[in-house]
N, CA, C and O atoms as a CHARMM CRD file, in Angstrom:
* protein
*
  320
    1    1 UNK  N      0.83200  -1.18400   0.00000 PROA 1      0.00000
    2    1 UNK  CA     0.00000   0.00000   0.00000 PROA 1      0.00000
    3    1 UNK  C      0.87600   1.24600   0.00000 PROA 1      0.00000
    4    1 UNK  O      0.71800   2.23000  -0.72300 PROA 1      0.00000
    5    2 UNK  N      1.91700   1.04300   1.00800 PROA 2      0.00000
    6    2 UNK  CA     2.92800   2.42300   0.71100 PROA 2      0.00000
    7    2 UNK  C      3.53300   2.49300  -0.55800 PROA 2      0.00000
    8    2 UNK  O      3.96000   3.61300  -0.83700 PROA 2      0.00000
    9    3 UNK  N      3.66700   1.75900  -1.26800 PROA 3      0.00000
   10    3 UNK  CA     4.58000   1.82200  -2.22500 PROA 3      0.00000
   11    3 UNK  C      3.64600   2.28100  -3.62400 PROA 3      0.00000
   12    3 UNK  O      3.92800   3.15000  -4.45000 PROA 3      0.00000
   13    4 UNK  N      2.86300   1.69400  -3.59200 PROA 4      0.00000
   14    4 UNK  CA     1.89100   2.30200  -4.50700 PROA 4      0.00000
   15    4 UNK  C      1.17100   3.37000  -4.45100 PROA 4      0.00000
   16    4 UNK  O      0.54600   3.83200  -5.40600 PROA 4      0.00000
   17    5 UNK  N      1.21900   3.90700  -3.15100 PROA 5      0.00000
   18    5 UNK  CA     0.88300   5.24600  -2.90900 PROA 5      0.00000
   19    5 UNK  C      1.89500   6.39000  -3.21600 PROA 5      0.00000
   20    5 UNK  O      1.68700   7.45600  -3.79400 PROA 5      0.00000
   21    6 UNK  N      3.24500   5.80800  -2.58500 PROA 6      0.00000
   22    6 UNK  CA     4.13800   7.24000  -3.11000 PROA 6      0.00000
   23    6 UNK  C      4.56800   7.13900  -4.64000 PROA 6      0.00000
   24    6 UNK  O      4.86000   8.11200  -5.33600 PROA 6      0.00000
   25    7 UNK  N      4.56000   5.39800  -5.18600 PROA 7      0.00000
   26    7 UNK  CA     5.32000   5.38400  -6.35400 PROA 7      0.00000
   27    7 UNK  C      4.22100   6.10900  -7.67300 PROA 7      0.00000
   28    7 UNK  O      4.59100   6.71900  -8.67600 PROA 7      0.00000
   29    8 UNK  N      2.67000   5.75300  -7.20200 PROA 8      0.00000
   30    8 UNK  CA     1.61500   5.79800  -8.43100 PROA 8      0.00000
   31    8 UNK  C      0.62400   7.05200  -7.79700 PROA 8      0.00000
   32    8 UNK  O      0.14900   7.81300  -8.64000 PROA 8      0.00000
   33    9 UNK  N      0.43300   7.19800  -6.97500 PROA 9      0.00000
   34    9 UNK  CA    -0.88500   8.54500  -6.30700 PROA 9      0.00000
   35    9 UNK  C      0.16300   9.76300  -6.15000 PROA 9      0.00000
   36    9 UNK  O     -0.41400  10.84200  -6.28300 PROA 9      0.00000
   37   10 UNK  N      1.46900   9.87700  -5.91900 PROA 10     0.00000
   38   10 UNK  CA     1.86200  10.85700  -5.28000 PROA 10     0.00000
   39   10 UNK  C      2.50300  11.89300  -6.55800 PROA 10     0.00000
   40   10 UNK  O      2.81400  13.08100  -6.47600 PROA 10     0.00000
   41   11 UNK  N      2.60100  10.51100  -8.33200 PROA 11     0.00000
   42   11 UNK  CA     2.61400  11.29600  -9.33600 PROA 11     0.00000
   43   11 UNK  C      1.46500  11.87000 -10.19400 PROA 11     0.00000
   44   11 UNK  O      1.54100  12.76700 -11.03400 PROA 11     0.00000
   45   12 UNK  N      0.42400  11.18500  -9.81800 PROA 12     0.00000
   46   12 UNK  CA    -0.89900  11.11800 -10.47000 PROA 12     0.00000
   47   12 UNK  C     -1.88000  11.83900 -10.24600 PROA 12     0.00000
   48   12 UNK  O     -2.65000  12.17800 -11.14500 PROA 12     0.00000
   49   13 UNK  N     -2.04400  12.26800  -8.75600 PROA 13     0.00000
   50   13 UNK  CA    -2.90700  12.83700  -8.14800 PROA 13     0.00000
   51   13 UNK  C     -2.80400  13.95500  -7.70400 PROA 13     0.00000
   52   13 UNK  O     -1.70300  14.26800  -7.25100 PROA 13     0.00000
   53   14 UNK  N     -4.19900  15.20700  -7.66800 PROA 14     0.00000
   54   14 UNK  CA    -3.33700  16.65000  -6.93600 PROA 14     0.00000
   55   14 UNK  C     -3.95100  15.95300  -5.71200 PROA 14     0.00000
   56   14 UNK  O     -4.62400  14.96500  -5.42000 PROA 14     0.00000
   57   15 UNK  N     -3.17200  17.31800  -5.00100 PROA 15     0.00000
   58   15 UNK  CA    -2.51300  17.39800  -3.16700 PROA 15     0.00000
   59   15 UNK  C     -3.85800  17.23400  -2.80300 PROA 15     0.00000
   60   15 UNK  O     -3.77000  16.04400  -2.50300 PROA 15     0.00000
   61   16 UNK  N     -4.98100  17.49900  -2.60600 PROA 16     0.00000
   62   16 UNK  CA    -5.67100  17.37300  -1.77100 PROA 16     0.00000
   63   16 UNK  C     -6.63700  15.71500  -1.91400 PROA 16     0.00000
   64   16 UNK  O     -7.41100  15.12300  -1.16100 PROA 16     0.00000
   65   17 UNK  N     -6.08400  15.44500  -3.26900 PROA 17     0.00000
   66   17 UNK  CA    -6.59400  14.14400  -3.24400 PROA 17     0.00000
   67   17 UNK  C     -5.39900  13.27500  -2.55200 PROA 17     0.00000
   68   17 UNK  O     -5.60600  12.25300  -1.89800 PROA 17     0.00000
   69   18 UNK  N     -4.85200  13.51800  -2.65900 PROA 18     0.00000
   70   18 UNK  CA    -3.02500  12.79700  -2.37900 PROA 18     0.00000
   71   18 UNK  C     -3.30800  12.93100  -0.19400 PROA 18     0.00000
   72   18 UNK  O     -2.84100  11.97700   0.42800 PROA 18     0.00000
   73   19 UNK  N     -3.88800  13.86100   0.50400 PROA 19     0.00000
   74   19 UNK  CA    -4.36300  13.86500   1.05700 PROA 19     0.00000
   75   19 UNK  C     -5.36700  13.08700   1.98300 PROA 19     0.00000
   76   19 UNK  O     -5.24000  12.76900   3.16600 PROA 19     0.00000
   77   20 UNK  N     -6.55200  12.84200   0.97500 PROA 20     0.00000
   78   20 UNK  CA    -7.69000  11.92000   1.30400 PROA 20     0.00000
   79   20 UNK  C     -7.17800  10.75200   1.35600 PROA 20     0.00000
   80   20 UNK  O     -7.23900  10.20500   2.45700 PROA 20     0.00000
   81   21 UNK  N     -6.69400  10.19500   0.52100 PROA 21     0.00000
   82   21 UNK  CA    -5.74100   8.95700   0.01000 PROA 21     0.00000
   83   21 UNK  C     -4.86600   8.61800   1.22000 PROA 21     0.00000
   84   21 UNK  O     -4.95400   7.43700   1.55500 PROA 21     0.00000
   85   22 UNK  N     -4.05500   9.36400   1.94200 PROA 22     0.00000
   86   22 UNK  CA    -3.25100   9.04400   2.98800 PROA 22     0.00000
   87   22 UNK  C     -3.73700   9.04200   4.28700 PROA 22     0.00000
   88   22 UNK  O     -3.25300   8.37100   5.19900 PROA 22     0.00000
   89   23 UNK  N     -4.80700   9.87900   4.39100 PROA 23     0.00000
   90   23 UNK  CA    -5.73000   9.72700   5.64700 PROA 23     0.00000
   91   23 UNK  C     -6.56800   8.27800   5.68900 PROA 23     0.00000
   92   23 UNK  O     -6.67100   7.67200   6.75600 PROA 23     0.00000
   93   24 UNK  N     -6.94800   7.94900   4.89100 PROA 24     0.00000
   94   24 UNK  CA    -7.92500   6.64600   4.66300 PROA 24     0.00000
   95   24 UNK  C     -6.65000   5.49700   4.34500 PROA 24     0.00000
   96   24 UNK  O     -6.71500   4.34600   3.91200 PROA 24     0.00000
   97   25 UNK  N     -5.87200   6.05600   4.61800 PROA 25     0.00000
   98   25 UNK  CA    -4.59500   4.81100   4.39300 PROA 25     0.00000
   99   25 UNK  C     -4.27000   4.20200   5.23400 PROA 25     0.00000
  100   25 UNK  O     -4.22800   2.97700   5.34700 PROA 25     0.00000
  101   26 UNK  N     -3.87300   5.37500   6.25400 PROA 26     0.00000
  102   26 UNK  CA    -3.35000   5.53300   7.81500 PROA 26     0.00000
  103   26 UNK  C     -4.53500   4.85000   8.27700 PROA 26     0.00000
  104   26 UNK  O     -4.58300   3.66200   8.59300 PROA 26     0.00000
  105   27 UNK  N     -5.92300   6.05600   8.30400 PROA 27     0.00000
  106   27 UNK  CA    -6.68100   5.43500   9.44800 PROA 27     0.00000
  107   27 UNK  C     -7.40700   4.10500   9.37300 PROA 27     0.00000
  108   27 UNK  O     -7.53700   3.33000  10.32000 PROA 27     0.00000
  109   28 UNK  N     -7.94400   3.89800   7.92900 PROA 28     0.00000
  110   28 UNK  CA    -8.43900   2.63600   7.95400 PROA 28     0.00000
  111   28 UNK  C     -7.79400   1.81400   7.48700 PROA 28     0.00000
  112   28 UNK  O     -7.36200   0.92400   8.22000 PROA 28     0.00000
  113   29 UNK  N     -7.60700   1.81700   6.60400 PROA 29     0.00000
  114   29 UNK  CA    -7.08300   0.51400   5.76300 PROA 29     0.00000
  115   29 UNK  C     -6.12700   0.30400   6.12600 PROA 29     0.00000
  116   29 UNK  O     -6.10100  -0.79300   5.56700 PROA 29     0.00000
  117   30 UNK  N     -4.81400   0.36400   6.80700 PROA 30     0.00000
  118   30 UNK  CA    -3.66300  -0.31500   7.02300 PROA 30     0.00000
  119   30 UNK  C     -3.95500  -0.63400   8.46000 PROA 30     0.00000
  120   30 UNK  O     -3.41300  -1.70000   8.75200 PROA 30     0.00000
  121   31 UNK  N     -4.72300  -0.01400   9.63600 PROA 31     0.00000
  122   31 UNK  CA    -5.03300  -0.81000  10.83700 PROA 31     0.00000
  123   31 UNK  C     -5.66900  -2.53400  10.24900 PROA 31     0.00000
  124   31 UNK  O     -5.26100  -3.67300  10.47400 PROA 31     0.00000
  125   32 UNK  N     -6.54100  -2.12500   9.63100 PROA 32     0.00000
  126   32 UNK  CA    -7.19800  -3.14200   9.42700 PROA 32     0.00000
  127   32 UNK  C     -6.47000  -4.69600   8.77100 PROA 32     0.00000
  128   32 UNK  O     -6.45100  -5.90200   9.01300 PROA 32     0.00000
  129   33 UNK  N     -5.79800  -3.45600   7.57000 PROA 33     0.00000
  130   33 UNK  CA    -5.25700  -4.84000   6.41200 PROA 33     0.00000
  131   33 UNK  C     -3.60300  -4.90600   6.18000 PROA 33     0.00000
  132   33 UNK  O     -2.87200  -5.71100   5.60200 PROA 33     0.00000
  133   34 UNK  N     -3.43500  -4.00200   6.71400 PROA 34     0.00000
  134   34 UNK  CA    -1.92000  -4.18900   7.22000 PROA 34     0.00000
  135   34 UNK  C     -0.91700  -5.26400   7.78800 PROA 34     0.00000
  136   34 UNK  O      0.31100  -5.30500   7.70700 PROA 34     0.00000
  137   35 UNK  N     -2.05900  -6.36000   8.55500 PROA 35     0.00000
  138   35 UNK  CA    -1.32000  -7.23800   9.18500 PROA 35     0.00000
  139   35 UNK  C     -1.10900  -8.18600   7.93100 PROA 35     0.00000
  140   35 UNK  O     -0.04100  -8.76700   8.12400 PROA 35     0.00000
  141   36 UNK  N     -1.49100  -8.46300   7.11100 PROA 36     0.00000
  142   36 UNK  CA    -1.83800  -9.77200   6.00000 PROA 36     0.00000
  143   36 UNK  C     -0.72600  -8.81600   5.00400 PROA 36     0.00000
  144   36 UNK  O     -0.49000  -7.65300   4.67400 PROA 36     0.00000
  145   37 UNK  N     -0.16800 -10.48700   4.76800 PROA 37     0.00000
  146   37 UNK  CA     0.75400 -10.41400   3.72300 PROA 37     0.00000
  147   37 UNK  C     -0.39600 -10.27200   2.05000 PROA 37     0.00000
  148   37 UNK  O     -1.36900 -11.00700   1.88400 PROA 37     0.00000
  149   38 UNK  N      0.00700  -9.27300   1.10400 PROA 38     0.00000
  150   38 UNK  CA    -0.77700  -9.32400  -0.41800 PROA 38     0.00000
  151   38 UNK  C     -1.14500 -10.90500  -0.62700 PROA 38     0.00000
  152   38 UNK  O     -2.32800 -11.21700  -0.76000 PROA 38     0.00000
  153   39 UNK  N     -0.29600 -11.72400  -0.64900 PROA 39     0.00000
  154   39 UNK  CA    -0.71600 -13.25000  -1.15700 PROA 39     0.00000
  155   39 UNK  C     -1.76300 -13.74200  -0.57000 PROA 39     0.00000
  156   39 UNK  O     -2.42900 -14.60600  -1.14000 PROA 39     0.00000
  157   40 UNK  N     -2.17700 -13.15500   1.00000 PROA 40     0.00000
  158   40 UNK  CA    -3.01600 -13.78800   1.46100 PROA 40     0.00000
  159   40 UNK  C     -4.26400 -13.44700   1.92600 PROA 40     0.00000
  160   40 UNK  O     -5.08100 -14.11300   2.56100 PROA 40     0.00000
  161   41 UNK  N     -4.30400 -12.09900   1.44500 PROA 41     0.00000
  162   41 UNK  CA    -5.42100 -10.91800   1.80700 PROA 41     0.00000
  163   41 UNK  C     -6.81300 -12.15100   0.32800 PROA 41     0.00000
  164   41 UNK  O     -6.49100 -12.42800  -0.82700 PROA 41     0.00000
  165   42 UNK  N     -8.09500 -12.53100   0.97800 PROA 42     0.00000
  166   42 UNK  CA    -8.97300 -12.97600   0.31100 PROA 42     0.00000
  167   42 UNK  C     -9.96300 -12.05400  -0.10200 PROA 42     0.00000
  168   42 UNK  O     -9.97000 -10.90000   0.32500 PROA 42     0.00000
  169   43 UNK  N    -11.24200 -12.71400  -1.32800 PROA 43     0.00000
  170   43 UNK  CA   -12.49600 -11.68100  -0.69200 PROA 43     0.00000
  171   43 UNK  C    -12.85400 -11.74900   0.45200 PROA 43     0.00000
  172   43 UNK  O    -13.26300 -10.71900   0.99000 PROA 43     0.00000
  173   44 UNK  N    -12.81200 -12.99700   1.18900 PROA 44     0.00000
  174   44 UNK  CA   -13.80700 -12.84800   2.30700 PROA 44     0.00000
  175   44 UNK  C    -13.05000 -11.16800   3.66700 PROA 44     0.00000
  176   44 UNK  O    -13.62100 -10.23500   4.23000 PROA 44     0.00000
  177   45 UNK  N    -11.68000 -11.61600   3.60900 PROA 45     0.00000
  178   45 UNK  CA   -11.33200 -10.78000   4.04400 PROA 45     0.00000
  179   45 UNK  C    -11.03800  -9.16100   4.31800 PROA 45     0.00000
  180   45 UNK  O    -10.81600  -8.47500   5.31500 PROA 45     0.00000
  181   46 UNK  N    -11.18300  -8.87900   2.58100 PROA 46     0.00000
  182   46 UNK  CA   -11.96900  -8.05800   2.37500 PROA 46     0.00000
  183   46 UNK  C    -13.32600  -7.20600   2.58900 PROA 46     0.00000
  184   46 UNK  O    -13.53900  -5.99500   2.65000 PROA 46     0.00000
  185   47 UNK  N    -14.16600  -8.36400   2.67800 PROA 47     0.00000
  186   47 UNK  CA   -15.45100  -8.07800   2.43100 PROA 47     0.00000
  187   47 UNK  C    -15.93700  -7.96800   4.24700 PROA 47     0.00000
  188   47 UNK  O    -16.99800  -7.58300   4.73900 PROA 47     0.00000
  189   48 UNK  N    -14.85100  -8.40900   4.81600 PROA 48     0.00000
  190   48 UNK  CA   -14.73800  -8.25500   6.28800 PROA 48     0.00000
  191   48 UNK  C    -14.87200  -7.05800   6.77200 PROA 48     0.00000
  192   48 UNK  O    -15.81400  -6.61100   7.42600 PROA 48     0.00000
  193   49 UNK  N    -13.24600  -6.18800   6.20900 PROA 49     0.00000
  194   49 UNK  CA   -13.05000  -5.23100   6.34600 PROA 49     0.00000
  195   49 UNK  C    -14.04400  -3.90400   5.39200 PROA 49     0.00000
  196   49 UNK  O    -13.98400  -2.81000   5.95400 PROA 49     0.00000
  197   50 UNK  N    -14.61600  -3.91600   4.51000 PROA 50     0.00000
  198   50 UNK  CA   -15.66600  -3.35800   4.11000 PROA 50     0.00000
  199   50 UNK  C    -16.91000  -3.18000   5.48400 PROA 50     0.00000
  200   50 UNK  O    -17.37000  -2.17100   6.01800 PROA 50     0.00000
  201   51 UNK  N    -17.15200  -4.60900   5.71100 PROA 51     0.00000
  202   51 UNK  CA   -18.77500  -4.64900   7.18200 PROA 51     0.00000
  203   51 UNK  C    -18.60000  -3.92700   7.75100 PROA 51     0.00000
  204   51 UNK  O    -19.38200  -3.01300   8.01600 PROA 51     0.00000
  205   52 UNK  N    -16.82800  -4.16500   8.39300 PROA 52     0.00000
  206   52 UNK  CA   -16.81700  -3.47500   9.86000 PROA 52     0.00000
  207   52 UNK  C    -16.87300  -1.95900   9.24300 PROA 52     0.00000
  208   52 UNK  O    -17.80000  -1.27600   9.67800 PROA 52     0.00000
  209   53 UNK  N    -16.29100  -1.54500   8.60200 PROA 53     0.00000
  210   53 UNK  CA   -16.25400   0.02100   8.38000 PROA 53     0.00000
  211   53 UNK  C    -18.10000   0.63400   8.01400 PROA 53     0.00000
  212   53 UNK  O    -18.52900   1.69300   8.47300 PROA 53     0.00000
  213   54 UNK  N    -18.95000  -0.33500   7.10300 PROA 54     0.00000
  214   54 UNK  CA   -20.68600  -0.07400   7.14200 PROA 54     0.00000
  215   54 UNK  C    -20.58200  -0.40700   8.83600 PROA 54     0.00000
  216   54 UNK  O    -21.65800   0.13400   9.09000 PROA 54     0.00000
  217   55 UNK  N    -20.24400  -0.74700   9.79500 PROA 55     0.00000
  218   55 UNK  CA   -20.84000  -1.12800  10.68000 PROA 55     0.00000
  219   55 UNK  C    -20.39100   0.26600  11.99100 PROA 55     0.00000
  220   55 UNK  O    -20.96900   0.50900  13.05000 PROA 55     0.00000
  221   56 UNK  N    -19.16000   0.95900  11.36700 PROA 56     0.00000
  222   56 UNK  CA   -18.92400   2.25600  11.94900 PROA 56     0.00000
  223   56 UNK  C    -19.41600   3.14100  11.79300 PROA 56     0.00000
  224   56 UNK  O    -19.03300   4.18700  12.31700 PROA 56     0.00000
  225   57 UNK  N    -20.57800   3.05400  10.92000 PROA 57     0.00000
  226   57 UNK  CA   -21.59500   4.01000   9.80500 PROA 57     0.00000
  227   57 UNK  C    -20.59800   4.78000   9.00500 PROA 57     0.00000
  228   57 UNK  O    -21.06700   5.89500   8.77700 PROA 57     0.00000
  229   58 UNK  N    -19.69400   4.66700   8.61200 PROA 58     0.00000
  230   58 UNK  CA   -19.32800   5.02000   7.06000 PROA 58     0.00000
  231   58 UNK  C    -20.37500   5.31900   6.08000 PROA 58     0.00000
  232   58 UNK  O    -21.48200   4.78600   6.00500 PROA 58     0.00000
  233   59 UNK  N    -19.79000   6.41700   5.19600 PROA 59     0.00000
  234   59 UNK  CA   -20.83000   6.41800   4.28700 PROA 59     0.00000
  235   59 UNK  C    -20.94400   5.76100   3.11500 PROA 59     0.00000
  236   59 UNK  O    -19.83800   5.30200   2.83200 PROA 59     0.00000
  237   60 UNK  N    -21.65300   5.52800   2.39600 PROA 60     0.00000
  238   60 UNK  CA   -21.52300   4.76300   1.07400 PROA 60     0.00000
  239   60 UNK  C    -20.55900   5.32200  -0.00500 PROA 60     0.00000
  240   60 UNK  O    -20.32100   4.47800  -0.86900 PROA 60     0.00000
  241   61 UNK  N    -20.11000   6.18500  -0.14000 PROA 61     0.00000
  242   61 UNK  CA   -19.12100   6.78700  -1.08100 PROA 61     0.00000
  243   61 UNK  C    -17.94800   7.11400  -0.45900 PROA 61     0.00000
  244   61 UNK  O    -17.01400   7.54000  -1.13800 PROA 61     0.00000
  245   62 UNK  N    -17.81900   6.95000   1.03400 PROA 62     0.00000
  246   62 UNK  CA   -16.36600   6.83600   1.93200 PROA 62     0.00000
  247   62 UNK  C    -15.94900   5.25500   1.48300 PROA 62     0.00000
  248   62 UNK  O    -14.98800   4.96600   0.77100 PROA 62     0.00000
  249   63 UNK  N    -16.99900   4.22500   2.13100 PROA 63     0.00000
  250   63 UNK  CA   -16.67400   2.80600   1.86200 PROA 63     0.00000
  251   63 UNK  C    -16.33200   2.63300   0.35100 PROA 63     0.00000
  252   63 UNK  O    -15.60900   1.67000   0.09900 PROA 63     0.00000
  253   64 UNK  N    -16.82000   3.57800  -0.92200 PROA 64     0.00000
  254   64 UNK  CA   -16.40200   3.01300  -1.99200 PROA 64     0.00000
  255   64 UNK  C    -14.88400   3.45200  -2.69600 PROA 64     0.00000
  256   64 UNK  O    -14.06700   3.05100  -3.52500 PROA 64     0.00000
  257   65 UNK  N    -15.12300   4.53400  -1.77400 PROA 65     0.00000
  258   65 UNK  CA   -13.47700   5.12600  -1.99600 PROA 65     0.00000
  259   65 UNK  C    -12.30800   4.35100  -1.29000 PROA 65     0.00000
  260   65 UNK  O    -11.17200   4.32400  -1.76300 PROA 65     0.00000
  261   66 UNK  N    -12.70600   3.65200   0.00200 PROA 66     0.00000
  262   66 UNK  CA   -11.99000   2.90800   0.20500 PROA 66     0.00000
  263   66 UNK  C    -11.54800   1.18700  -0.41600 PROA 66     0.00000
  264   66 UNK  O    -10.51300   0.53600  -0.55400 PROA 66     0.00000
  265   67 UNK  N    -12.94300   0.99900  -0.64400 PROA 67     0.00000
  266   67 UNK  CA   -12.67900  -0.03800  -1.82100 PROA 67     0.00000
  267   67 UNK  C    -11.59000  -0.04200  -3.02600 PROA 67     0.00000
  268   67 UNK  O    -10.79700  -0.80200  -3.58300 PROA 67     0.00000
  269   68 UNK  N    -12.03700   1.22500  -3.06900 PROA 68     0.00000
  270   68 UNK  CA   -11.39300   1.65100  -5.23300 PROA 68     0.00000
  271   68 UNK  C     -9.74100   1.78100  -4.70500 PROA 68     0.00000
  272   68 UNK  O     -8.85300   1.52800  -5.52000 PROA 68     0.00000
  273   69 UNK  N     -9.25100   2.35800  -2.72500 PROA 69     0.00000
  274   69 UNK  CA    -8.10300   2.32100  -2.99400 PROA 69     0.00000
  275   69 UNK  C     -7.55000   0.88600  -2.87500 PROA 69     0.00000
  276   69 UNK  O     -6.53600   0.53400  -3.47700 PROA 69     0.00000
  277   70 UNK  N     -8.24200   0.10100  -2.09700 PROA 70     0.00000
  278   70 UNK  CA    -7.30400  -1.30800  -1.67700 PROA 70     0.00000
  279   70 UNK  C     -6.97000  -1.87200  -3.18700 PROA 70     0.00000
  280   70 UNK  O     -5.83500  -2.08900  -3.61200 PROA 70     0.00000
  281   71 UNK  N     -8.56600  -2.12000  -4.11700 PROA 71     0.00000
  282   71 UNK  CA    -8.09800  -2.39400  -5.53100 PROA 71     0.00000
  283   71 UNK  C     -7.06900  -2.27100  -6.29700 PROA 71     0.00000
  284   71 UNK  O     -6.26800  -3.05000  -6.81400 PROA 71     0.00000
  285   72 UNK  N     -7.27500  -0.84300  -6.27600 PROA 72     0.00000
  286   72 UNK  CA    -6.21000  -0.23700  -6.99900 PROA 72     0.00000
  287   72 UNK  C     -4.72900  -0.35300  -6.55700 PROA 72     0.00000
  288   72 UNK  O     -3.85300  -0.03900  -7.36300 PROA 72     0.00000
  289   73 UNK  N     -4.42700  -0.76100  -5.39200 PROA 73     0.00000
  290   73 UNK  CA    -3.04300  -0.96200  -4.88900 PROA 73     0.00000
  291   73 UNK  C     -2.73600  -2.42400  -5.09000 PROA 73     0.00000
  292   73 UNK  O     -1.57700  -2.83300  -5.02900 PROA 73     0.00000
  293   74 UNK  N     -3.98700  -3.39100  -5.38300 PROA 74     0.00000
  294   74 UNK  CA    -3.67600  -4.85900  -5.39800 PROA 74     0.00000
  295   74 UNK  C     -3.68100  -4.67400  -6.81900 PROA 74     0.00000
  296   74 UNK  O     -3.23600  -5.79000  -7.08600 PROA 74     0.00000
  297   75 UNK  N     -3.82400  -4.18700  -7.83100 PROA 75     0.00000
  298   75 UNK  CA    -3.89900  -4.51100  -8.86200 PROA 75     0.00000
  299   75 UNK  C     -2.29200  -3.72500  -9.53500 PROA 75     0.00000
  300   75 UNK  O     -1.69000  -4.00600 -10.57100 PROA 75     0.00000
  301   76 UNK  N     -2.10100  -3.11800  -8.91300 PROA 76     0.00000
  302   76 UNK  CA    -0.61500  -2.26600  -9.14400 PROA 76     0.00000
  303   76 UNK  C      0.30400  -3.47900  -8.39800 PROA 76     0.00000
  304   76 UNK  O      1.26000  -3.89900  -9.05000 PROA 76     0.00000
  305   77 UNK  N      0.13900  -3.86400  -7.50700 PROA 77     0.00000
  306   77 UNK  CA     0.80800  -4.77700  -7.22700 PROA 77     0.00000
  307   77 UNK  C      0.87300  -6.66500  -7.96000 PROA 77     0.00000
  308   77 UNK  O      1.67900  -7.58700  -7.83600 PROA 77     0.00000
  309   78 UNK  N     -0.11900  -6.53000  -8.52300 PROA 78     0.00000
  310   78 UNK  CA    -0.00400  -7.50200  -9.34800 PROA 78     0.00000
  311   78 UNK  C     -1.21800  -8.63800  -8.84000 PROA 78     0.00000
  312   78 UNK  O     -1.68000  -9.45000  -9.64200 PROA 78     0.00000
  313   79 UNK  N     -1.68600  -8.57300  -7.32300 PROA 79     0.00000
  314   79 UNK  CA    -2.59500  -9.35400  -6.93200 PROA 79     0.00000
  315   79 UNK  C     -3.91100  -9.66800  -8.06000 PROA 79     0.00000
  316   79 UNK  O     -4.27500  -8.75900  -8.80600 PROA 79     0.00000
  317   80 UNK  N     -4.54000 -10.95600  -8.10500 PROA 80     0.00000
  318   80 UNK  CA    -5.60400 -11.11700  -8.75100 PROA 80     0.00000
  319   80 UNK  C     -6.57300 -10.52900  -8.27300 PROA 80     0.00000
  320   80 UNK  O     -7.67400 -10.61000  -8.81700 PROA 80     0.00000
């Protein structure tokens, strides 16, 4: 996730998106999915970490932004 953030968002993106992106990096997604090695991160595990965040009342376009980043970092990384 770091690496695809400074190597691909930090050329791609303006600052205040580059911003959002690192806040939702920090706060959610790397508490959560940080511990799991890429090879072993599943859907279900995923779809884990999606509940709990609907279950913090997230909003529907926070949760999808967080979706679009985990994607997008597994797919830069090569994950299926």
């Amino acid at each position: 996730m770091d690496y695809w953030h400074q190597e691909y968002t930090e050329v791609n993106l303006k600052h205040n998106t580059l911003l959002a992106y690192e806040r939702a990096i920090r706060l959610q997604i790397k508490p959560a999915l940080g511990k799991y090695r890429i090879r072993s991160l599943t859907a279900a595990i995923l779809q884990t970490f999606v509940k709990d965040l609907y279950r913090k009342n997230y909003s529907k376009s926070s949760l999808e932004i967080f979706v679009c980043l985990v994607n997008n970092a597994l797919k830069h990384a090569g994950h299926p």
